[in-house]
Backbone as CSV, one residue per row, in Angstrom:
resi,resn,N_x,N_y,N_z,CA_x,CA_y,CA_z,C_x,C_y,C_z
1,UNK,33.164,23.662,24.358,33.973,24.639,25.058,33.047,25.635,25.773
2,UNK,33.536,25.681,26.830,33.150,26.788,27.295,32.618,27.821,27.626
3,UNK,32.062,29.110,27.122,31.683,30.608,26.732,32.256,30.951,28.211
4,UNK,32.473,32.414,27.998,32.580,33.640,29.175,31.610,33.508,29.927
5,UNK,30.194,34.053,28.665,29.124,34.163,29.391,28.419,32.871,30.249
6,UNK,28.575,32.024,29.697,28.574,30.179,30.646,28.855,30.338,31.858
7,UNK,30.227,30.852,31.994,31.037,30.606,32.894,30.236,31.740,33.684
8,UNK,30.043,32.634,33.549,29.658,33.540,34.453,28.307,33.349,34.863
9,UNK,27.644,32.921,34.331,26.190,32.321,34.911,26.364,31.516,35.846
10,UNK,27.579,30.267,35.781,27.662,29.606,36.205,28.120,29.984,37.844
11,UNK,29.341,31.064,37.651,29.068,31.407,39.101,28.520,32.206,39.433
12,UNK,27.109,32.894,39.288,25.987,33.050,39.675,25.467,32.350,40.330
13,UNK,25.348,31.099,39.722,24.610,29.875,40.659,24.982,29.625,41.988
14,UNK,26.781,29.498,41.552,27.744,29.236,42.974,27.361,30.137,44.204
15,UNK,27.433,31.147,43.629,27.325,32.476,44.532,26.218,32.041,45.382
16,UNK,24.913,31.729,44.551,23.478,31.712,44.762,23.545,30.363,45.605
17,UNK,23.718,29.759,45.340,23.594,28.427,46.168,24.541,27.490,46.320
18,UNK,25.643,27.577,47.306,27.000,26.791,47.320,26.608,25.471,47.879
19,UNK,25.300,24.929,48.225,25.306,23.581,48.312,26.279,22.585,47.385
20,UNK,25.795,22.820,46.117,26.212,22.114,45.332,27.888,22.640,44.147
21,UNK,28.480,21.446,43.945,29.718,22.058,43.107,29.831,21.999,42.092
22,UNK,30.341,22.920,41.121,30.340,22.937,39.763,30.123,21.931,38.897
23,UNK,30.749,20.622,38.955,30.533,19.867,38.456,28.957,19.312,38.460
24,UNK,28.123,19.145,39.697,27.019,18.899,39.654,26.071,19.636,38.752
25,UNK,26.189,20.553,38.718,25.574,21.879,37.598,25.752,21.697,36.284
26,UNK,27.301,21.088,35.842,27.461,20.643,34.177,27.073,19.242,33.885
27,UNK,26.637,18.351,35.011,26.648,17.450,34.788,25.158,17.147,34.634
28,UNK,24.333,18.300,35.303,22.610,18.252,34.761,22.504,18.856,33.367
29,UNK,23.720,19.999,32.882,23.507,20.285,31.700,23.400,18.804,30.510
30,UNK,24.728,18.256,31.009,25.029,17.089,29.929,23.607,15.944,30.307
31,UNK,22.948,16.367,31.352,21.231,15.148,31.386,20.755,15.490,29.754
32,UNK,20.368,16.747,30.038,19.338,17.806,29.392,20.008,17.495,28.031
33,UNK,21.024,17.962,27.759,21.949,17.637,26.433,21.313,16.100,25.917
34,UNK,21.732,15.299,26.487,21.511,13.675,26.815,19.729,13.541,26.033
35,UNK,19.525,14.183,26.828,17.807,13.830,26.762,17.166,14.606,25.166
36,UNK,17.595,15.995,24.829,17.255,16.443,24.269,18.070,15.687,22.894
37,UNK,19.306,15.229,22.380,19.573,14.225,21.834,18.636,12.895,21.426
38,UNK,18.346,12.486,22.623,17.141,10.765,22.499,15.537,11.606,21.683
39,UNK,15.336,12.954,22.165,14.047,13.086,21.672,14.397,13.276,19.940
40,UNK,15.873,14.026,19.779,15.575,14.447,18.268,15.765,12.644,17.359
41,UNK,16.291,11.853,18.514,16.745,10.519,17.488,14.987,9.743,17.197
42,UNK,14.363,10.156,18.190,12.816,9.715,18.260,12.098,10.656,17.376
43,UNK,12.789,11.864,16.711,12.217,12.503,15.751,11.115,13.313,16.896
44,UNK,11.245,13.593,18.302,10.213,14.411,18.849,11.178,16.193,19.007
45,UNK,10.961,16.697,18.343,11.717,18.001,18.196,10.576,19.308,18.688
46,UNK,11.331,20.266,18.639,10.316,21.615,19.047,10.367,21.866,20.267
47,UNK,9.186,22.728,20.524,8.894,23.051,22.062,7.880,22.527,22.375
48,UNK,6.734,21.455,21.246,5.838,20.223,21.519,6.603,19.730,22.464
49,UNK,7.563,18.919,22.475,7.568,17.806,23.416,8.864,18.804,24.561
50,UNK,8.401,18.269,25.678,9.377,19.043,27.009,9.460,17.889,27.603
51,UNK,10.584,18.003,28.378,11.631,17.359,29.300,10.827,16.906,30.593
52,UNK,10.197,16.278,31.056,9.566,16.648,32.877,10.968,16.337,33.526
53,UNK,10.615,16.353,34.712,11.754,16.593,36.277,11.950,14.761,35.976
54,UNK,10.409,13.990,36.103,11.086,12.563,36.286,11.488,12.345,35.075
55,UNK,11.007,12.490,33.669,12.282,12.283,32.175,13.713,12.396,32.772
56,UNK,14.114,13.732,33.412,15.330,14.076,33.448,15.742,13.354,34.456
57,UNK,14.954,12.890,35.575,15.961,12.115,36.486,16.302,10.767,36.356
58,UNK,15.261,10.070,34.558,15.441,8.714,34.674,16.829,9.079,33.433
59,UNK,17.190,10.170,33.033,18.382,9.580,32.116,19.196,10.242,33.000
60,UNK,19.211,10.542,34.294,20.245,11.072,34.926,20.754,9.939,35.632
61,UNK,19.850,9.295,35.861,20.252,7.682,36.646,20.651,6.671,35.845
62,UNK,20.267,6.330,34.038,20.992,6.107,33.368,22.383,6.550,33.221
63,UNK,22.808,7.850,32.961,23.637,8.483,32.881,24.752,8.010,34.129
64,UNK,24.240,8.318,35.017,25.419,8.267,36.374,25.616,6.647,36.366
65,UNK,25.092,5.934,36.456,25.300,4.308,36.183,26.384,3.984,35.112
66,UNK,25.841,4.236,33.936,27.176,4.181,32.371,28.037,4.987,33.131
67,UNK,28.720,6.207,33.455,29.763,6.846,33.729,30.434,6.523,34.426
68,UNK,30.100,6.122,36.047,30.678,5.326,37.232,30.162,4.389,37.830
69,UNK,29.622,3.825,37.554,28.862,2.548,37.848,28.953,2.326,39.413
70,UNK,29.868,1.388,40.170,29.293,1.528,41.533,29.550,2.160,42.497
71,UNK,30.384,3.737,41.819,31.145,4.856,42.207,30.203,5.961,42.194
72,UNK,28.898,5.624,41.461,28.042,6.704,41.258,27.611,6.908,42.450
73,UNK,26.983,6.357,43.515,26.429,7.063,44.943,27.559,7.899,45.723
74,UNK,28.926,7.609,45.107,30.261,8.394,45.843,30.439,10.032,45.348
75,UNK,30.023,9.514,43.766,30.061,10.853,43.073,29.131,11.615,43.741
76,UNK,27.669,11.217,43.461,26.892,11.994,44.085,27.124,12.413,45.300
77,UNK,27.325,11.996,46.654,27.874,12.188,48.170,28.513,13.632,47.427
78,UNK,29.673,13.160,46.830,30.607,14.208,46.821,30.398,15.885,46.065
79,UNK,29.074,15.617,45.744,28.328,16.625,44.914,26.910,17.208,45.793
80,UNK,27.050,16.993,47.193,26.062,16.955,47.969,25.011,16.806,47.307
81,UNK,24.736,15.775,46.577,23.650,15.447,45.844,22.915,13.820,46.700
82,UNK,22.068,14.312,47.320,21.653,12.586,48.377,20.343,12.406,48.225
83,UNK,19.704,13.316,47.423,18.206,12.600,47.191,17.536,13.408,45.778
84,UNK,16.866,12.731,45.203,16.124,13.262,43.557,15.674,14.784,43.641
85,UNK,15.474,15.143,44.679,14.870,17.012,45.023,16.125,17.368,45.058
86,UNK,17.037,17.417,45.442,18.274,18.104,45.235,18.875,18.692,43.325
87,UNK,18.430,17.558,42.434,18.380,17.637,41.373,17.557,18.766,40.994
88,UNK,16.079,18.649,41.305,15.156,20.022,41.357,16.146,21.287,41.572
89,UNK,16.778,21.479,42.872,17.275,21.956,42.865,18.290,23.014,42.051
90,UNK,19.129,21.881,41.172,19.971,22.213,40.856,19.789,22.527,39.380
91,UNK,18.141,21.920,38.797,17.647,22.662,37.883,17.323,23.761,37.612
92,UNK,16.688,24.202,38.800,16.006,25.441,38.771,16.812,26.638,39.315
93,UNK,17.697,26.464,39.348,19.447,27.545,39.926,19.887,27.374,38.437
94,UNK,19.730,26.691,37.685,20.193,26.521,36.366,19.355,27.974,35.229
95,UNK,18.091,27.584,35.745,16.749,28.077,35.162,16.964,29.541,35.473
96,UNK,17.229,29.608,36.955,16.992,30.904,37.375,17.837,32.449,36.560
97,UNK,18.936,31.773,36.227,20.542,32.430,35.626,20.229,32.259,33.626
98,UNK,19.200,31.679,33.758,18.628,31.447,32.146,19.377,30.231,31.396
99,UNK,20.353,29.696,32.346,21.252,28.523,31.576,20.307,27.035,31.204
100,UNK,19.062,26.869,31.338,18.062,26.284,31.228,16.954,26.676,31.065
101,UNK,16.024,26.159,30.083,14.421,26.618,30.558,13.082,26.006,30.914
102,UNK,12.310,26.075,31.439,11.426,25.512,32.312,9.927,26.159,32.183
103,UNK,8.997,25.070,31.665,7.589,25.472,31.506,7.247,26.085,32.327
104,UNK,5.391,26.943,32.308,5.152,27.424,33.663,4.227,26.123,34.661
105,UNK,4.594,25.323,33.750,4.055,23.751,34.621,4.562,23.182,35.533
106,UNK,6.371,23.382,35.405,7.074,22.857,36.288,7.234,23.496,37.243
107,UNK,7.458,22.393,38.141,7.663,23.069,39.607,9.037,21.718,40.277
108,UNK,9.723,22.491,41.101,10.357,21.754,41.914,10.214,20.429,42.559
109,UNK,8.358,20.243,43.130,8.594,19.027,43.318,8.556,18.090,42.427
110,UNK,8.437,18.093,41.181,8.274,17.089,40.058,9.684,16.532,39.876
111,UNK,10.646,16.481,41.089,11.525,15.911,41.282,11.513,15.609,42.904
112,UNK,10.526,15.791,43.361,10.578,15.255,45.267,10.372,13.876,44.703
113,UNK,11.479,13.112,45.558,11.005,11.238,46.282,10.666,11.048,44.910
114,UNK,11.362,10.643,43.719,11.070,9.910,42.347,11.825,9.016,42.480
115,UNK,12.887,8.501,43.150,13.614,7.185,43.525,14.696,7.454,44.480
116,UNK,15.294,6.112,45.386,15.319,6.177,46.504,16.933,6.095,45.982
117,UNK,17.812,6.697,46.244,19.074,6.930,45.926,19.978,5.057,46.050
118,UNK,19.889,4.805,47.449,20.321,3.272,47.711,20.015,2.371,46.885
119,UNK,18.522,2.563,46.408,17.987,1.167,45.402,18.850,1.799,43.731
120,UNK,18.397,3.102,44.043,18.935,2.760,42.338,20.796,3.121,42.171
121,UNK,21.068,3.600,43.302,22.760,3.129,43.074,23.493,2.542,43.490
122,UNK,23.381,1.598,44.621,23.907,0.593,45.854,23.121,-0.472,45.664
123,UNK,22.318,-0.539,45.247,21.500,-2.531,45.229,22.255,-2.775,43.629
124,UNK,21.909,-2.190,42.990,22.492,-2.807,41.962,23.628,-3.621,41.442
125,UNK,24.884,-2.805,42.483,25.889,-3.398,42.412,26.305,-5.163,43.638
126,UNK,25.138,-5.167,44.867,25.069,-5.818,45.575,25.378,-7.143,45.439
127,UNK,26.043,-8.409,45.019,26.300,-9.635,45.125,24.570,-10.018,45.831
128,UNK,24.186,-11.184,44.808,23.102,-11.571,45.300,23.589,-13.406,45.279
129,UNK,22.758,-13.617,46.054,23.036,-15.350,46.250,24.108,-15.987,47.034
130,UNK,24.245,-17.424,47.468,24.823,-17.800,47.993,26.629,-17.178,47.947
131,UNK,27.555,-17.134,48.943,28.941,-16.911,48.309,29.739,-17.836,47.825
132,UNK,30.360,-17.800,46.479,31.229,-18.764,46.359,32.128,-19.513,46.962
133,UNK,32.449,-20.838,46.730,33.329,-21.583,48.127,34.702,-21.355,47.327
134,UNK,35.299,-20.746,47.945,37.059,-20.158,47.899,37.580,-21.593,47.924
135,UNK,38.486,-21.462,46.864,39.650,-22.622,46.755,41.124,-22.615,47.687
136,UNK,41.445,-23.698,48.499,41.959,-23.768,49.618,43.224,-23.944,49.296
137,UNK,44.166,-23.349,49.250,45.455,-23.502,48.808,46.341,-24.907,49.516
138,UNK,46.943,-25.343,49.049,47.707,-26.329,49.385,49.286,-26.180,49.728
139,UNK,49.738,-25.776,50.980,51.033,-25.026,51.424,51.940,-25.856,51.411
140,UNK,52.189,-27.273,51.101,53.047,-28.169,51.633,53.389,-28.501,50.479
């Protein structure tokens, strides 16, 4: 659920940067959630082990695949989300409002050009190989 205070950070962000829509913003929370989950099941806990930009964008591309599979490049479109720096983005608007936190290592581009949006959400779903020969109905 929720909090007040969530919510109000949250439109902070809005305010701060209306590129992107709410949903895109909870939906990097639930990466981070996601990710920070796999490290405690790997037993890597603390503030030893941190998240990088490409960690978070390879379970974000996991993530969006399991959820909508060949709807995910639509979702994204619709989240003006069209390339892996936009994610940066939408981390560090996260970071900025304190709803995330971020080494003094990271930087924004540690999410520039980490994969090419088409290959990893439009080839996948692509029909590969010859097309099947359609069965010809018989009208008479």
């Amino acid at each position: 659920m929720e909090s007040d205070e969530h919510r109000a950070r949250l439109q902070q962000v809005l305010a701060k940067d209306r590129r992107f829509p709410v949903e895109a913003y909870l939906f990097i929370e639930e990466v981070v959630s996601r990710a920070t989950q796999e490290l405690r099941s790997k037993g890597e806990t603390g503030i030893a082990k941190h998240i990088s930009g490409q960690e978070l964008l390879m379970i974000a591309k996991k993530l969006l695949l399991q959820k909508y599979g060949p709807l995910a490049i639509d979702v994204l479109e619709s989240w003006n989300v069209t390339r892996s720096d936009d994610f940066g983005d939408i981390v560090f608007n996260l970071a900025d409002v304190g709803l995330l936190g971020t080494s003094p290592n990271d930087a924004k581009s540690d999410f520039a050009d980490v994969f090419d949006f088409t290959a990893a959400f439009v080839e996948p779903f692509v029909a590969r190989g010859p097309k099947p020969q359609l069965p010809l109905l018989d009208v008479n």
